[in-house]
C-alpha positions in Angstrom: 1.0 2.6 -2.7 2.9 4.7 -5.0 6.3 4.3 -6.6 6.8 6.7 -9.7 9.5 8.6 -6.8 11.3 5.4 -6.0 12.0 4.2 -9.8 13.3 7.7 -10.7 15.6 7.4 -7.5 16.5 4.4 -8.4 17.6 5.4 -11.7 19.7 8.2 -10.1 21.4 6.0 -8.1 22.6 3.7 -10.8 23.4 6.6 -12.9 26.0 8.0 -9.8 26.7 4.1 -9.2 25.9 5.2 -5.5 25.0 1.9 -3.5 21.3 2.1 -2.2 21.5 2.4 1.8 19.1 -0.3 3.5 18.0 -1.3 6.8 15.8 -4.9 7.3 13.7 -3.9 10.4 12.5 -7.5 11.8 15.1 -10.3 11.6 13.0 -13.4 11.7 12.8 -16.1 9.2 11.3 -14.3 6.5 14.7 -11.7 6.4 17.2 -14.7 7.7 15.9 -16.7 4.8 14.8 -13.8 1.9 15.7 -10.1 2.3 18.9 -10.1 3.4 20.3 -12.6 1.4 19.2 -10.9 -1.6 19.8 -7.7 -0.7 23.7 -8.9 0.1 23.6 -10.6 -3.5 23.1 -7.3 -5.1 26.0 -6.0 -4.2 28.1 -3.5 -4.8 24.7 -1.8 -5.3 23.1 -2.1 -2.0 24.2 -2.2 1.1 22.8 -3.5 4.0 22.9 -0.7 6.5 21.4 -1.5 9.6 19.0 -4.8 11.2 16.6 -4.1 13.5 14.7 -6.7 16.4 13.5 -6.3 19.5 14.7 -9.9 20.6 18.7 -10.2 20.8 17.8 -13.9 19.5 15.1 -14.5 16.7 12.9 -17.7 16.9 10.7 -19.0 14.6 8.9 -22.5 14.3 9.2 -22.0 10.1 12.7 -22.8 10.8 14.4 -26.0 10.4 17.3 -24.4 12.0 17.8 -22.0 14.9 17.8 -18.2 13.4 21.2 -16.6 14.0 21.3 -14.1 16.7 21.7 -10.2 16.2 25.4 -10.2 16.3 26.0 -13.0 14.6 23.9 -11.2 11.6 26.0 -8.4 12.0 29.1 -10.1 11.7 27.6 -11.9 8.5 26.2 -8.6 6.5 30.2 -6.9 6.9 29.3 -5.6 10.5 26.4 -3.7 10.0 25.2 -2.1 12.9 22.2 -3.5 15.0 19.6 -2.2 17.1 16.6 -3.1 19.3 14.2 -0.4 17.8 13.2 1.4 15.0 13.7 4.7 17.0 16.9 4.2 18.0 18.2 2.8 14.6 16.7 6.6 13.5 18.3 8.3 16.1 21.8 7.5 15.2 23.6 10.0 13.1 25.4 7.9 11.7 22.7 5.6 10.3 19.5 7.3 10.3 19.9 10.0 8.3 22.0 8.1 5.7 19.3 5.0 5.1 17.9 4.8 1.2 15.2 2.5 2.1 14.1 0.2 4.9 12.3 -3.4 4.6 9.1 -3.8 7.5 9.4 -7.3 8.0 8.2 -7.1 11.8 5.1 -8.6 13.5 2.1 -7.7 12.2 0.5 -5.4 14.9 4.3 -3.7 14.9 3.2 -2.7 11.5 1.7 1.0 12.0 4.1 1.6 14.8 7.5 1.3 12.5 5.9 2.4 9.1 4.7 5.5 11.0 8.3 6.2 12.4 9.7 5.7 9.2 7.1 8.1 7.4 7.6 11.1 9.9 11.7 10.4 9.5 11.1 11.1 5.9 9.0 14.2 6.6 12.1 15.5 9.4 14.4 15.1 6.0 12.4 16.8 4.0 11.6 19.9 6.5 15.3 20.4 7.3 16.4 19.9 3.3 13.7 22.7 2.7 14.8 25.6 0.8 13.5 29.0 0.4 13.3 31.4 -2.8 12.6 35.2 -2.8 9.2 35.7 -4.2 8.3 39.7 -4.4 10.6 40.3 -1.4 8.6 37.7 0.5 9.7 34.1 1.1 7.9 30.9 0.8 9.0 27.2 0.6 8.8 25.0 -2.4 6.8 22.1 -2.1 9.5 19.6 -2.4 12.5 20.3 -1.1 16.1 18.7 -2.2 16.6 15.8 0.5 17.7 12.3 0.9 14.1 10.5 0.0 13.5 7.6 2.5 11.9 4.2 0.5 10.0 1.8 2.6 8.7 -1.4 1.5 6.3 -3.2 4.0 5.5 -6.8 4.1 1.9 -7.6 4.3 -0.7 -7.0 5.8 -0.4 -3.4 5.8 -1.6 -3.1 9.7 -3.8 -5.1 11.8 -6.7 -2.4 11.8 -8.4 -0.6 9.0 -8.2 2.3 10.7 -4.8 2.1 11.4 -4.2 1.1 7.6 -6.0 4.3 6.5 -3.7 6.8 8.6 -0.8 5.0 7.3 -2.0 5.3 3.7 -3.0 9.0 4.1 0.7 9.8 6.1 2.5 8.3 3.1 0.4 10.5 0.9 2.2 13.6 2.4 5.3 12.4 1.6 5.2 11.7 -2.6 8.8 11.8 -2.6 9.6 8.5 -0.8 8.1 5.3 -2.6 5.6 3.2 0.4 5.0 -0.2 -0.8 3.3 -3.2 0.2 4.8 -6.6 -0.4 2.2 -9.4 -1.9 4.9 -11.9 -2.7 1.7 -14.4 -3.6 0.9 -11.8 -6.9 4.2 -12.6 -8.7 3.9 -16.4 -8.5 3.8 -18.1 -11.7 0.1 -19.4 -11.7 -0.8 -16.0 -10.7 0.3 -14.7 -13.9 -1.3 -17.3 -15.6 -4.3 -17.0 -14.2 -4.3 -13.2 -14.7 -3.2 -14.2 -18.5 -6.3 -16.9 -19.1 -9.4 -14.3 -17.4 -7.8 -11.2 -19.6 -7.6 -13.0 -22.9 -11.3 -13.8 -22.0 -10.7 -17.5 -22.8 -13.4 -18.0 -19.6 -15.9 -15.6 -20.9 -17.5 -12.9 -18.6 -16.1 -13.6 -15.0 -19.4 -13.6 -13.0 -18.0 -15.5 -9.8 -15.1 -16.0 -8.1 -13.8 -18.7 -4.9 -10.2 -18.1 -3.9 -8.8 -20.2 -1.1 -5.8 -21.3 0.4 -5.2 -24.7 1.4 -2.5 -26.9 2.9 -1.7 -28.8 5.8 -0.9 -25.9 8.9 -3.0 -27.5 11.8 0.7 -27.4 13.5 0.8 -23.1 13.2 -2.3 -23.2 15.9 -1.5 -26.1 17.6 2.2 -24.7 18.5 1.6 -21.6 21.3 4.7 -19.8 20.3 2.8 -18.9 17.2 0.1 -17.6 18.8 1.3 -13.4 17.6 0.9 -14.6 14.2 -2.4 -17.0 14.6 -4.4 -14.9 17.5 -6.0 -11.7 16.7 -4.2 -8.2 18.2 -5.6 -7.2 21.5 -7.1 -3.8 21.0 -8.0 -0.8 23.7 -10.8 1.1 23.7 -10.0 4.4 22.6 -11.1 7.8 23.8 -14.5 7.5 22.4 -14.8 4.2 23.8 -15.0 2.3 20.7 -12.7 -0.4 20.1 -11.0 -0.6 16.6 -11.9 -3.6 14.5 -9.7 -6.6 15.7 -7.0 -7.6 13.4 -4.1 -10.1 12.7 -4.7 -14.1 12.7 -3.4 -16.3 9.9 -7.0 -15.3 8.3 -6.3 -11.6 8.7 -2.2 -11.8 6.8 -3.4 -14.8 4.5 -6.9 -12.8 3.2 -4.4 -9.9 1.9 -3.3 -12.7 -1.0 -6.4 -13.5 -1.9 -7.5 -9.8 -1.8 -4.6 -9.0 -4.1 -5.1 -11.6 -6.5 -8.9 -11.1 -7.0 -8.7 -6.8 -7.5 -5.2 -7.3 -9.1 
């Protein structure tokens, strides 16, 4: 959502060759298989700080293997501390208040819960980092004070519920000083930028229409129950007014975020 805060961090920390703390929150196959072995191939510069999951043992059908458990991962990333929850990753001293960045890579409806925890931990840094000046004998508190920003990049979808989405989009707004960014992995595929390339040099004259789909053989993701938190929509409660909040999640619900992206990229 907005990342001017995270390149010019970024550039600091090259410039002090301090390696970029970050904790993967969600070790299933998407983090087994992409996040953390990246982020462990750019070391020196990062390091993987923490890995979060409520399950001790990972499954996933995407797999051709079984996932390796917690401890194992721990033992793999140079012993990097693990925990069962975002909050109590946070609430250790030694690892909360010391993280650059953190990766969302939980289940969807997990989403608002762990991006919201993350958001208020950067707001805690910034409200103890704040600073006051002597202004005509009276004291007031810059905007933005000196603190250790917290990054977060979250995989798509955002959240399973617009509304939820919107309170997410409007926290991060309070806290410019720590980048919040969505993951559409789908935008930087080749053919997307050639697509992208063909409709600007307006070799297709005035786009009028547009169908976008998805295809491919995935009968097996429904048929298979233990996928049923990624294929089934989220549960919701009625709140206190009563109203239920538009049901999200479903293969539809994550998959329509692509498409979303590539037609109003």
């Amino acid at each position: 959502i907005h990342t001017t805060s995270w390149l010019e961090s970024r550039v600091l920390t090259m410039a002090t060759k301090t390696p970029s703390r970050v904790a993967v929150i969600g070790c299933g196959w998407w983090s087994q298989g992409w996040h953390l072995p990246h982020l462990a191939a750019n070391a020196p510069h990062v390091v993987i700080a923490a890995i979060v999951d409520p399950s001790p043992l990972p499954i996933s059908t995407l797999s051709s293997s079984p996932l390796l458990s917690l401890v194992e991962l721990s033992k793999k990333y140079n012993n990097c501390p693990h925990y069962n929850s975002v909050e109590d990753m946070l609430a250790d001293p030694k690892v909360g208040p010391t993280l650059d960045g953190a990766i969302v890579a939980t289940s969807h409806a997990s989403h608002f819960q762990v991006g919201m925890a993350l958001l208020k931990e950067g707001l805690h840094r910034r409200s103890k980092g704040s600073d006051s000046v002597v202004d005509a004998g009276k004291k007031r508190s810059r905007p933005q004070s000196i603190h250790k920003a917290l990054h977060i990049l979250m995989e798509k979808p955002m959240t399973c519920s617009v509304d939820e989405a919107l309170e997410m989009s409007k926290m991060s707004m309070t806290y410019p000083e720590g980048a919040f960014v969505i993951n559409h992995t789908a935008s930087y595929r080749p053919q997307t930028f050639v697509a992208k390339e063909i409709i600007s040099s307006g070799q297709l004259g005035e786009i009028r229409h547009i169908t976008a789909t998805m295809n491919g053989g995935l009968m097996w993701l429904f048929d298979d129950k233990k996928n049923e938190s990624w294929v089934s929509k989220t549960p919701w409660q009625k709140g206190e007014d009563n109203k239920t909040p538009m049901n999200g999640n479903g293969y539809a619900w994550g998959q329509l975020a692509h498409i979303l992206a590539w037609i109003y990229a």
